[in-house]
TORKOL-4160 file (C-alpha; in steps of 0.2 Angstrom, whole numbers, padded with zeros to 4 digits, m for minus):
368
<pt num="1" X="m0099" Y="0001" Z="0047"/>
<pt num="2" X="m0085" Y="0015" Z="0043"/>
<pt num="3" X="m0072" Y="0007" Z="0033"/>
<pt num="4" X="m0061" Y="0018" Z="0040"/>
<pt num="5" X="m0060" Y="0007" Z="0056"/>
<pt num="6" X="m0061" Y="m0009" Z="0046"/>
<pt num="7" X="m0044" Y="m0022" Z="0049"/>
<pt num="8" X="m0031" Y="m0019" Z="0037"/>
<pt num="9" X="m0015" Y="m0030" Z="0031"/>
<pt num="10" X="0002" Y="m0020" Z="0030"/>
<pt num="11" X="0014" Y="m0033" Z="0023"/>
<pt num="12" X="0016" Y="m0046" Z="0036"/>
<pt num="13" X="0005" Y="m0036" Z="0052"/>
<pt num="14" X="m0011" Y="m0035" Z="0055"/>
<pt num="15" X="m0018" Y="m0018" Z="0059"/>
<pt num="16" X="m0036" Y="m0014" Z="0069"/>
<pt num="17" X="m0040" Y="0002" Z="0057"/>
<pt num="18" X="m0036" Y="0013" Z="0044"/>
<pt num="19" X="m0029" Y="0028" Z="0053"/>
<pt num="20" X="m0013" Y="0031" Z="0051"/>
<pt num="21" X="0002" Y="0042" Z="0062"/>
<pt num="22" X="0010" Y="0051" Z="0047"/>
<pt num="23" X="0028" Y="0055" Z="0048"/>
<pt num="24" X="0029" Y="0073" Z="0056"/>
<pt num="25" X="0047" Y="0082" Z="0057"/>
<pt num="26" X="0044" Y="0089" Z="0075"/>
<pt num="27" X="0062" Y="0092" Z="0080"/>
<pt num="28" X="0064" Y="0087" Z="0098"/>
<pt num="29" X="0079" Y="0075" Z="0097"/>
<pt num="30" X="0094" Y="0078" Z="0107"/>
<pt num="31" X="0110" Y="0080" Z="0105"/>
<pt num="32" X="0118" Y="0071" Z="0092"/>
<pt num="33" X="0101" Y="0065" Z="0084"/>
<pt num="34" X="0097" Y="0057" Z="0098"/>
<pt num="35" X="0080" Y="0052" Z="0102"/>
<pt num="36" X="0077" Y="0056" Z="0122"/>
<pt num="37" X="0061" Y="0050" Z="0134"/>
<pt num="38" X="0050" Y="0064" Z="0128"/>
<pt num="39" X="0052" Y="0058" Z="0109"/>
<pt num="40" X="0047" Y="0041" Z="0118"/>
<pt num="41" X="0032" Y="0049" Z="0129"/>
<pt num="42" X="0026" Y="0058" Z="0113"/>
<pt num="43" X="0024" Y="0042" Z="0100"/>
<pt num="44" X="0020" Y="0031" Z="0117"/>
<pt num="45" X="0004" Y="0045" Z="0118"/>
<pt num="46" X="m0002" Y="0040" Z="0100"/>
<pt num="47" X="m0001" Y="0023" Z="0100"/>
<pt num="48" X="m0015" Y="0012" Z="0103"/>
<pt num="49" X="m0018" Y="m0008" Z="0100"/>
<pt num="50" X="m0019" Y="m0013" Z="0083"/>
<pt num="51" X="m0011" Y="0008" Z="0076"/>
<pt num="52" X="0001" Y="0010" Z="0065"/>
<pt num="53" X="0015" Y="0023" Z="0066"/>
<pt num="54" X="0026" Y="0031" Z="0053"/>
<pt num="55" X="0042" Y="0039" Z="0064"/>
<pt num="56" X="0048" Y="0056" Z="0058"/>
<pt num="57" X="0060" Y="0059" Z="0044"/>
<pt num="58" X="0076" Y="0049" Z="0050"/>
<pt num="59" X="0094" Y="0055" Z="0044"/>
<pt num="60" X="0100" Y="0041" Z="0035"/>
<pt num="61" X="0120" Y="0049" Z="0032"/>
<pt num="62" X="0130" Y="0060" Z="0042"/>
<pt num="63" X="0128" Y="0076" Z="0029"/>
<pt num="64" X="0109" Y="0073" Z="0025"/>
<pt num="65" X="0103" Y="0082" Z="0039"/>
<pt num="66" X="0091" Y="0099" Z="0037"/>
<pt num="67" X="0084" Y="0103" Z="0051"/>
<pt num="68" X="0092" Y="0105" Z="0068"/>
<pt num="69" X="0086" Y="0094" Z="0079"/>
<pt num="70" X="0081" Y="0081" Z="0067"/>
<pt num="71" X="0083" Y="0065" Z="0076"/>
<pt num="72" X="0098" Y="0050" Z="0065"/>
<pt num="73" X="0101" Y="0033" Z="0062"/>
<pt num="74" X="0118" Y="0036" Z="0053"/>
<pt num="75" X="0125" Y="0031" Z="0068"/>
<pt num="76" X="0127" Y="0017" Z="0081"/>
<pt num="77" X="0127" Y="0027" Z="0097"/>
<pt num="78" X="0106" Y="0034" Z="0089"/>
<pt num="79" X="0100" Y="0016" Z="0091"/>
<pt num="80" X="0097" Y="0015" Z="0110"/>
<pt num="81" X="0087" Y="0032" Z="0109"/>
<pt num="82" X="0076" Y="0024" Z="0094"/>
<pt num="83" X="0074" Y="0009" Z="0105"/>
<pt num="84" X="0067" Y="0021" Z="0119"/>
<pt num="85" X="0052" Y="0025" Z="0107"/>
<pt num="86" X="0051" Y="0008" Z="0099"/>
<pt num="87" X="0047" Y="0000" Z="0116"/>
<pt num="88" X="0036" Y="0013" Z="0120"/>
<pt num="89" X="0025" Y="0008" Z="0107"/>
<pt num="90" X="0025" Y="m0007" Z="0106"/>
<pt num="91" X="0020" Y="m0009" Z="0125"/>
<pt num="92" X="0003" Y="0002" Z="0120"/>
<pt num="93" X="0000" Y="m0013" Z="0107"/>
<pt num="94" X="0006" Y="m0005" Z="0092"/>
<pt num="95" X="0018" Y="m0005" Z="0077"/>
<pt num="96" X="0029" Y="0009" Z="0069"/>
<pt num="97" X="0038" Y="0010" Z="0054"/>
<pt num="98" X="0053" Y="0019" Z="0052"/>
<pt num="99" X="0056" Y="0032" Z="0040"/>
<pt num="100" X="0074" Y="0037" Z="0030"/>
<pt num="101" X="0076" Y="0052" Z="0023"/>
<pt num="102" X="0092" Y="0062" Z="0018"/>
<pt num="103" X="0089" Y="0081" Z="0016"/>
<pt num="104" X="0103" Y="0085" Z="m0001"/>
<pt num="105" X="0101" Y="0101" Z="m0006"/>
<pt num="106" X="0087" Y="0107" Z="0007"/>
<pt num="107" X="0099" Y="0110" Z="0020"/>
<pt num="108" X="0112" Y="0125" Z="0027"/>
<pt num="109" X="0131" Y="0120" Z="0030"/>
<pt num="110" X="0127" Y="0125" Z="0046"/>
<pt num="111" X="0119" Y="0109" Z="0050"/>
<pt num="112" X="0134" Y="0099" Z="0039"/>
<pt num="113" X="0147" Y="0089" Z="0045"/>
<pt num="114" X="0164" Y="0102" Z="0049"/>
<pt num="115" X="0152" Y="0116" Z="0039"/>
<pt num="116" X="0152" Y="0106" Z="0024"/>
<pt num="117" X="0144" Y="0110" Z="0008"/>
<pt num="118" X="0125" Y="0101" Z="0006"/>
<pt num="119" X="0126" Y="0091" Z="m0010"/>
<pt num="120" X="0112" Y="0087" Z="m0023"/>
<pt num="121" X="0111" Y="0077" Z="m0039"/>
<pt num="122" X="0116" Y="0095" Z="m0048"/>
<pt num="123" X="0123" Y="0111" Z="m0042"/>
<pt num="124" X="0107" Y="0123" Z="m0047"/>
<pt num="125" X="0102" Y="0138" Z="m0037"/>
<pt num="126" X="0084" Y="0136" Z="m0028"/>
<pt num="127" X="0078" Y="0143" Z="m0013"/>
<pt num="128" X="0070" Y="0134" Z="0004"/>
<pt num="129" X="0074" Y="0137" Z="0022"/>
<pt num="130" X="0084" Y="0124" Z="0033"/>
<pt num="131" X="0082" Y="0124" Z="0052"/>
<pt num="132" X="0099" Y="0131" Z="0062"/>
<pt num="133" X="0106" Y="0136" Z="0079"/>
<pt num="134" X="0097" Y="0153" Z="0070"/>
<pt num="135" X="0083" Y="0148" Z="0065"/>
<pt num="136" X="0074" Y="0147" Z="0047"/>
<pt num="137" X="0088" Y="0152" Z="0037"/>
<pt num="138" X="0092" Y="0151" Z="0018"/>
<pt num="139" X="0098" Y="0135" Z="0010"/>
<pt num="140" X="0116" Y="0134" Z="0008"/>
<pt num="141" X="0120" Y="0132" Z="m0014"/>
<pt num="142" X="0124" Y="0113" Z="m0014"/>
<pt num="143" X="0136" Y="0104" Z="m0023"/>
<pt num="144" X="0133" Y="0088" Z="m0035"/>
<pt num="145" X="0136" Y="0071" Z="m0031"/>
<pt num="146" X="0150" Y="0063" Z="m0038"/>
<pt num="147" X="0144" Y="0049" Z="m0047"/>
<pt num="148" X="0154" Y="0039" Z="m0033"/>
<pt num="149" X="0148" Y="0047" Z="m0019"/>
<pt num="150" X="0129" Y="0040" Z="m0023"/>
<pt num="151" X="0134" Y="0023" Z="m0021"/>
<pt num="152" X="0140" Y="0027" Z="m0004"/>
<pt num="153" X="0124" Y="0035" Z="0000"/>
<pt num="154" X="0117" Y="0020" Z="m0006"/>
<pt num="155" X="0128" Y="0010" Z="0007"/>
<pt num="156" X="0120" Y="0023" Z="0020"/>
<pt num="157" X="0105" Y="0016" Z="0019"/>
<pt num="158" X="0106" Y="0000" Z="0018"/>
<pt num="159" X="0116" Y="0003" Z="0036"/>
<pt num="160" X="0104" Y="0014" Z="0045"/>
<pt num="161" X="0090" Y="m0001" Z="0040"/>
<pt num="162" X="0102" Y="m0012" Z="0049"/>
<pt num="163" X="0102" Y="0000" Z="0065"/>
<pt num="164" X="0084" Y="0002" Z="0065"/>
<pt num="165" X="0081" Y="m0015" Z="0064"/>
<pt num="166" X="0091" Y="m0018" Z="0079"/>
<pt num="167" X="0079" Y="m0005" Z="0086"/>
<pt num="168" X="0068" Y="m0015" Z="0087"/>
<pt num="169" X="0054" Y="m0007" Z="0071"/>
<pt num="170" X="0042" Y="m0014" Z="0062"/>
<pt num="171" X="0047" Y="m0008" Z="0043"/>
<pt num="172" X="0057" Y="0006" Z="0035"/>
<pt num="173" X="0048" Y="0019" Z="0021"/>
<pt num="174" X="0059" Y="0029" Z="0011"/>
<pt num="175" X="0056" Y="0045" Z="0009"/>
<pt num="176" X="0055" Y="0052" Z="m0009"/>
<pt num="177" X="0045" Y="0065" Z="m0006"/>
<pt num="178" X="0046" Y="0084" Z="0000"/>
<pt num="179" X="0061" Y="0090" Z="m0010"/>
<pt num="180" X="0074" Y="0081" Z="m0001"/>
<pt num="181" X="0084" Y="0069" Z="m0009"/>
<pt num="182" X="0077" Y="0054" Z="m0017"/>
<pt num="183" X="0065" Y="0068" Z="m0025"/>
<pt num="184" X="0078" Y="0079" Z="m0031"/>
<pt num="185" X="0086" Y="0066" Z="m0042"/>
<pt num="186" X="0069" Y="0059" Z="m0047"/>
<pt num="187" X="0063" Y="0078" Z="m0055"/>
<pt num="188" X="0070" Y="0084" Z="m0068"/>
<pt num="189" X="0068" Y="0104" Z="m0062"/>
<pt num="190" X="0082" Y="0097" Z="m0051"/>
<pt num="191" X="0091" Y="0085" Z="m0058"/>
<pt num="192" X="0103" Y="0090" Z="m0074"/>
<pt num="193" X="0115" Y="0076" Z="m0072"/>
<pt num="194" X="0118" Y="0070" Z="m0090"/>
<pt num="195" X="0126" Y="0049" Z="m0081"/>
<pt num="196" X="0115" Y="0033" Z="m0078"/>
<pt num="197" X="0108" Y="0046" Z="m0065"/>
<pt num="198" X="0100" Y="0059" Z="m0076"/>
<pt num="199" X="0089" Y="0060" Z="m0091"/>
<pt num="200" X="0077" Y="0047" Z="m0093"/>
<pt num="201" X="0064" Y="0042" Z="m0080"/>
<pt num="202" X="0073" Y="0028" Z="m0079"/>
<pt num="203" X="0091" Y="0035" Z="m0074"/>
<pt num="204" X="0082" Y="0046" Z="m0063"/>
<pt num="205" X="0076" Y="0034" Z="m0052"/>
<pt num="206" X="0088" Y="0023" Z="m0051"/>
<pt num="207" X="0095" Y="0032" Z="m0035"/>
<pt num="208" X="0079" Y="0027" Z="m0029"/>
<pt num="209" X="0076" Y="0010" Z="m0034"/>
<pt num="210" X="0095" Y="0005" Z="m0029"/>
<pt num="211" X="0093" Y="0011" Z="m0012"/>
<pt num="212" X="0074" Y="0002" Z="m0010"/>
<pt num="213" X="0083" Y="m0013" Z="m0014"/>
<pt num="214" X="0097" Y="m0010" Z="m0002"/>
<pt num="215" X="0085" Y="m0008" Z="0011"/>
<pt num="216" X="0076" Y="m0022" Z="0006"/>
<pt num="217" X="0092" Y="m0034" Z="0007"/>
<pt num="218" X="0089" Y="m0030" Z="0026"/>
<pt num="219" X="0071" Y="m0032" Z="0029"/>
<pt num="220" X="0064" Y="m0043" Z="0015"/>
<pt num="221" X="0052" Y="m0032" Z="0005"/>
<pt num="222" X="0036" Y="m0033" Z="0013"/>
<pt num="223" X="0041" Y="m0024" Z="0027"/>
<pt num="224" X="0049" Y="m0008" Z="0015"/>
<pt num="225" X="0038" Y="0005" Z="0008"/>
<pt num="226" X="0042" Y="0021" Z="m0002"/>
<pt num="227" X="0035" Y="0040" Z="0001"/>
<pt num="228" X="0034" Y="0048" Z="m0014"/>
<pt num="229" X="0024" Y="0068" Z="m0018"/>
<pt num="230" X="0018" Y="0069" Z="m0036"/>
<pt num="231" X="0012" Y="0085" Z="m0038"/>
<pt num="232" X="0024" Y="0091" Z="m0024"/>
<pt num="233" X="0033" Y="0108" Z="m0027"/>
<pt num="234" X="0038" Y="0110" Z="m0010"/>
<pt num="235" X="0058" Y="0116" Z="m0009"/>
<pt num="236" X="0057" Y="0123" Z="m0028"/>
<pt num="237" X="0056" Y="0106" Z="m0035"/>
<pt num="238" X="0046" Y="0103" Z="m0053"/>
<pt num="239" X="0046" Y="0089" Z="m0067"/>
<pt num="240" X="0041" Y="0094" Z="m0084"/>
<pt num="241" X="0032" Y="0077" Z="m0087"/>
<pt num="242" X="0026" Y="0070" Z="m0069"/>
<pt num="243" X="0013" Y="0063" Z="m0073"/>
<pt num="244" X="0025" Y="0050" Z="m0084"/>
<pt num="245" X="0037" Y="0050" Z="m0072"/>
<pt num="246" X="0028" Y="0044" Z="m0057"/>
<pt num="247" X="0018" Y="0034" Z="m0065"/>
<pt num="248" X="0034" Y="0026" Z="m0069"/>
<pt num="249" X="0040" Y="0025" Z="m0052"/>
<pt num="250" X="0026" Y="0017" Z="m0046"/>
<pt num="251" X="0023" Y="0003" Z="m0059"/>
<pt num="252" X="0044" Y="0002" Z="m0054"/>
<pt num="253" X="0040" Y="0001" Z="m0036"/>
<pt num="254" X="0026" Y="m0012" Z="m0039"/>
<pt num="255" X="0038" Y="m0026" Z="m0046"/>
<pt num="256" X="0046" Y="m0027" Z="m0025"/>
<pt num="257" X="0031" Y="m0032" Z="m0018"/>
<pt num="258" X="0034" Y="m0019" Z="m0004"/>
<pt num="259" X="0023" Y="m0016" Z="0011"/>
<pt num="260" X="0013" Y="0000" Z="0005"/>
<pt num="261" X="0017" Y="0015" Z="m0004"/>
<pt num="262" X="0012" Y="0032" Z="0003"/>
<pt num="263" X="0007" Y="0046" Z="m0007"/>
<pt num="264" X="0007" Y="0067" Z="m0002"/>
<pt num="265" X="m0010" Y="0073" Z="m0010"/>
<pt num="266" X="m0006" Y="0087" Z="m0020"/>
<pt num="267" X="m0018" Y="0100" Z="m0008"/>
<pt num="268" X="m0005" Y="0100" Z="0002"/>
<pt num="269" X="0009" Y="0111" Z="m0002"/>
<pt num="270" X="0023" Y="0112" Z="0011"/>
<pt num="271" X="0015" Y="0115" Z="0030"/>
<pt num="272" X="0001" Y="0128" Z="0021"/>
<pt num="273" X="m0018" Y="0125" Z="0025"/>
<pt num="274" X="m0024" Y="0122" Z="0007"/>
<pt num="275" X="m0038" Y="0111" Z="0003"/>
<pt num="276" X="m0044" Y="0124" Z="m0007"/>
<pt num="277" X="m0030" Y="0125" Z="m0021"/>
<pt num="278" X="m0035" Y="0106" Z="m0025"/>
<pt num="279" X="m0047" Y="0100" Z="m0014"/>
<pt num="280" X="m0049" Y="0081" Z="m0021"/>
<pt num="281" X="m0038" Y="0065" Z="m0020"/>
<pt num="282" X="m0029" Y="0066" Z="m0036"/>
<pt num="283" X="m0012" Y="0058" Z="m0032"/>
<pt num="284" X="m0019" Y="0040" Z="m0028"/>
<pt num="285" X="m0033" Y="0039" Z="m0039"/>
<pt num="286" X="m0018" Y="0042" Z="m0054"/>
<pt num="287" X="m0007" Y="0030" Z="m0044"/>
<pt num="288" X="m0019" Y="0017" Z="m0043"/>
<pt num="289" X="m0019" Y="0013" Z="m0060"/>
<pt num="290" X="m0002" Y="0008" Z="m0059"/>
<pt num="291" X="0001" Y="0001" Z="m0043"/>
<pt num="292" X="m0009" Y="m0014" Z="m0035"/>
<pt num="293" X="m0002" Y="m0014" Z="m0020"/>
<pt num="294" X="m0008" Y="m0006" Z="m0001"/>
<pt num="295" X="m0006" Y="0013" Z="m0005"/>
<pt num="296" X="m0007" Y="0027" Z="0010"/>
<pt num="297" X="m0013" Y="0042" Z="0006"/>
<pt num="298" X="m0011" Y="0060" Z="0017"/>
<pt num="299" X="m0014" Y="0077" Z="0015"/>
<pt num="300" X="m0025" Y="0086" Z="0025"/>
<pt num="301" X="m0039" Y="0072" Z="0025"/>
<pt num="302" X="m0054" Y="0074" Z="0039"/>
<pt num="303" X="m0063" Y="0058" Z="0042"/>
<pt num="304" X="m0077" Y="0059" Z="0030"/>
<pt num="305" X="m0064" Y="0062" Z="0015"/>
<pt num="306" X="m0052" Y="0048" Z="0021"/>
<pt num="307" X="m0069" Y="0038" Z="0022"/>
<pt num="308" X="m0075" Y="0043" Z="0004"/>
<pt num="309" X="m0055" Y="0039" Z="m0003"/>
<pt num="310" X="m0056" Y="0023" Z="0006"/>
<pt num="311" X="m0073" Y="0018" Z="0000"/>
<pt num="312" X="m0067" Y="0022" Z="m0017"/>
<pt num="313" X="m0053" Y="0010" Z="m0017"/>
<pt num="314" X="m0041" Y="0023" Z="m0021"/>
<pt num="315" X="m0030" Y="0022" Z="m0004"/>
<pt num="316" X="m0031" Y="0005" Z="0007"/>
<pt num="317" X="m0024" Y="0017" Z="0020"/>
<pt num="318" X="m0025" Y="0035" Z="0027"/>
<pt num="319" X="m0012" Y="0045" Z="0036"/>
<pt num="320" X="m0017" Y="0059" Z="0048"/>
<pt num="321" X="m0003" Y="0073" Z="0053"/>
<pt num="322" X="m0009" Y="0090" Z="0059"/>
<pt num="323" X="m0024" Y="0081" Z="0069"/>
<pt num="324" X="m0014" Y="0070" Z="0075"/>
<pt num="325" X="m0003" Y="0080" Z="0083"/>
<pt num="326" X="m0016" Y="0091" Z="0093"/>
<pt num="327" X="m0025" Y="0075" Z="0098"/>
<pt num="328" X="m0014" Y="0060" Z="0104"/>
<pt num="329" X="m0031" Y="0049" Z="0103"/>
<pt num="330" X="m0037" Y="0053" Z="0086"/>
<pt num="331" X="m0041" Y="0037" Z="0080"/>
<pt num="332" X="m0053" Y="0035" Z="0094"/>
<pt num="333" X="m0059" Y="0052" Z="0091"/>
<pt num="334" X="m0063" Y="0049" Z="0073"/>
<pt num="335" X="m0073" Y="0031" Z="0079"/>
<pt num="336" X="m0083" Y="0041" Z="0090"/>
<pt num="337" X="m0087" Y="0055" Z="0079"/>
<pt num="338" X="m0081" Y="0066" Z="0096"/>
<pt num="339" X="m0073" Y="0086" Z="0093"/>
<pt num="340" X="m0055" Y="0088" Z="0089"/>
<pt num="341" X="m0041" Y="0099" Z="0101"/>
<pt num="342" X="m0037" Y="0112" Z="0088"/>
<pt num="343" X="m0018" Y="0113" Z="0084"/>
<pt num="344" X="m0006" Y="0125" Z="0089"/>
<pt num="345" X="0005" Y="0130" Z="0072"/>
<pt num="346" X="0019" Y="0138" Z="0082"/>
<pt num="347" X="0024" Y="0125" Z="0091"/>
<pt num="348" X="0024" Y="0112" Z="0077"/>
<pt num="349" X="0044" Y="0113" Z="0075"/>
<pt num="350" X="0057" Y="0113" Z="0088"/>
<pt num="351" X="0054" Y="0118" Z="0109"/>
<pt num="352" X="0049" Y="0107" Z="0123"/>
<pt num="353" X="0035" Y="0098" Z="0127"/>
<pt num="354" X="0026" Y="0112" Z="0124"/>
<pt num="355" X="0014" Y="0108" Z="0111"/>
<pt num="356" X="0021" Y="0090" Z="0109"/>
<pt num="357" X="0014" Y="0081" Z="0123"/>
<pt num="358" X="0004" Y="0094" Z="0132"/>
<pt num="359" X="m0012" Y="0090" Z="0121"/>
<pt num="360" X="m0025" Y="0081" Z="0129"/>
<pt num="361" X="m0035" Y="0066" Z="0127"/>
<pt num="362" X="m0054" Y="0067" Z="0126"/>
<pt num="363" X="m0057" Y="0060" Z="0142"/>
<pt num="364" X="m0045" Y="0073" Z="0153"/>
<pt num="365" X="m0052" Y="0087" Z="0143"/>
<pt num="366" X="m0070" Y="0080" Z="0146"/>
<pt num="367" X="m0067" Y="0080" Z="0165"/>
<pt num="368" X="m0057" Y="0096" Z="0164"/>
């Protein structure tokens, strides 16, 4: 029997499979981050009894925001539109996680509170494109934090775990990967700060560990996970030791007895196709040695590599983006061993339900 279709525990639930709905910034919220029905009718579409979800990146503050059309929680009025997609998927039999992020310097003021300058742990120049009324534009230079203002962020999230609780999800990852945030102050190409925030692997994630811990004083730790890139240069970001520092995060991370934590192969480099450049699992076979827990793996994985990483006891789980998109019923698709909807790259950011929730399943493409 594939192990990939094998039951799995996730802190507290109990999933039917391996196959995982990776968090995919898809940009069809409305206005004022607001999930609408075709948010719902697009995770409702790839759900299934016994799945779990992982919701798009989630803006966690009013200014971490990158992308237009990002859907929030840093806001009461967002809940009911989460709850829209919550419900939605929970009526198919299936849970989602919720997942925080807050863009820092990977941003535009265009896409800022009153035009307000992005911040960051440090003030350095770097390039990366945010998402505006425009289009793919430049990153606006940010500003550092004040040492003050992290707290507050802090505070952020510990709030948007409270509004997405009341939105009826199943447990909230972090996202410390991809060059926003968390990930800025956790490399050291990016962070210069020379306060308990900068310097050692230990000041540098303590951004990260303080807001885990808020999040956790919501949701009790087993139903918190953490997203976190190793290899990740995606947004100009680089660490001249990461191999120590992550390694450090994770055995960190490991003392919470979270719910999983999920780790970005390093093949993958920002949206590229690139199994090429590094076509093995390098990021959770590492990890593993230092974290115990339920690990998640992505990047770019087919269903015999997830099997082989799964078989191998590097991940516990494996999460599936591009496929996932072109074909709502995946996990059925990979359990029957049937042809895959090829994706449509275009369409991957922003629009209308063009290439969103157009694909179709197996069986209306079969009587087609």
């Amino acid at each position: 029997m594939s192990k990939l279709f094998t039951p799995v525990k996730v802190g507290p639930h109990e999933f039917a499979h391996r196959v995982v709905l990776a968090p995919l910034t898809r940009m069809r919220a409305e206005g004022g981050a607001v999930p609408g029905p075709l948010m719902a009718q697009y995770y409702a579409q790839r759900s299934s009894p016994g799945a779990l979800l992982i919701g798009e990146a989630t803006i966690a503050a009013p200014n971490g925001n990158g992308y237009l059309g990002a859907p929030g929680l840093y806001d009461d009025s967002q809940i009911a539109g989460w709850r829209l997609v919550t419900d939605a998927v929970h009526a198919k039999g299936a849970k989602i996680f919720l997942q925080l992020y807050h863009a820092g310097r990977q941003s535009n003021s265009e896409v800022q509170p009153e035009g307000s300058q992005p911040v960051g742990p440090s003030a350095i120049p770097h390039g990366g494109v945010a998402y505006t009324k425009a289009g793919w534009v430049a990153n606006t230079p940010n500003r550092a934090l004040e040492i003050e203002e992290i707290a507050e962020l802090v505070e952020s999230f510990r709030r948007a775990a409270e509004r997405g609780l009341e939105a009826g999800f199943d447990g909230v990852e972090l996202h410390a990967a991809n060059g926003y945030l968390f990930d800025q102050f956790l490399q050291d190409g990016s962070n210069k700060r020379t306060d308990i925030y900068g310097g050692s692997f230990e000041n540098r994630a303590r951004f990260l560990l303080e807001a885990t811990r808020a999040v956790i004083s919501v949701w009790g730790s087993d139903r918190v996970a953490v997203r976190m890139g190793p290899s990740g240069s995606f947004g100009d970001m680089s660490d001249s030791d990461p191999e120590g520092l992550f390694t450090y995060v994770a055995t960190e991370l490991g003392k919470l007895n979270l719910a999983y934590l999920h780790l970005i192969e390093p093949r993958v480099r920002g949206n590229l196709d690139d199994e090429t450049r590094n076509p093995n699992p390098v990021a959770s076979q590492l990890i593993r040695k230092f974290y115990s827990g339920t690990i998640i793996a992505a990047g770019g994985f087919k269903a015999a590599s997830a099997e082989a990483l799964i078989t191998a006891g590097d991940a516990d789980l494996v999460a599936f983006g591009r496929d996932f998109i072109a074909n709502p019923d995946l996990p059925e698709r990979l359990r029957r061993r049937l042809p895959l909807n090829p994706y449509d790259r275009e369409t991957f950011f922003g629009g209308t339900d063009v290439g969103y929730v157009d694909y179709p399943f197996h069986e209306e493409r079969a009587a087609a």
